[in-house]
N, C-alpha and C positions, 0 to 999 in steps of 0.2 A: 415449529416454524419450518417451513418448506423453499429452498431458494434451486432456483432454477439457473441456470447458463447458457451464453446460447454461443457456438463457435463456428469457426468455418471446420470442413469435416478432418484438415491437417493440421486442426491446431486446437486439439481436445486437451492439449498438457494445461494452455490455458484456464481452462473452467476446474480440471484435475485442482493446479494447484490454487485458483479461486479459492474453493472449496476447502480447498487443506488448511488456507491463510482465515479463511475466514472463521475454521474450529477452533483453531489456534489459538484466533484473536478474543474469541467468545470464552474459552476456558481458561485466557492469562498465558497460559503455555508462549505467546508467540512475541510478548514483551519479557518472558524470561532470556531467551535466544538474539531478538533483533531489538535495533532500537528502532523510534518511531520512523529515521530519515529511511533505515534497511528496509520497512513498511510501504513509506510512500514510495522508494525505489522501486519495489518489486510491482508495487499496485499499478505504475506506471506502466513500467515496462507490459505486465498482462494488458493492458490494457494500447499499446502498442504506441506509446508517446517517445518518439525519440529522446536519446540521453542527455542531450542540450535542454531540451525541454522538460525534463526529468529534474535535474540541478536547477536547472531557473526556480522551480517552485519549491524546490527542499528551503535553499534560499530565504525563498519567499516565506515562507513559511515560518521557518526561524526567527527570521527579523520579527516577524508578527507576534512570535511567542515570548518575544523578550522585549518587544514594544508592551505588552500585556503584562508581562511580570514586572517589570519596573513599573504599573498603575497601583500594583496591588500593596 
């Protein structure tokens, strides 16, 4: 598989650590270390979402996971 990234040219840490998160995620390595909310934090933050809007969807997120697990 080949994945590409694309940045502005002062902000290559971003696709760097893209890339690091993404082997990580693919080998397990990055659920031994982080949990999934340290995941969507960082995905955020790369991705340039302010931290209000970072926690709104951890949030979100959660409630969804445990609206789901209480179905099953």
């Amino acid at each position: 598989m080949e994945e590409r990234c694309y940045c502005l040219p002062t902000e290559e840490w971003r696709c760097k650590l893209s890339l690091l998160m993404s082997r990580m995620c693919r080998s397990g390595e990055a659920f031994d270390a982080f949990t999934s909310n340290d995941l969507a934090r960082l995905e955020g933050t790369l991705l340039g979402y302010s931290k209000e809007d970072i926690e709104a969807f951890v949030i979100h997120a959660a409630s969804r996971k445990m609206q789901n697990s209480s179905r099953d």
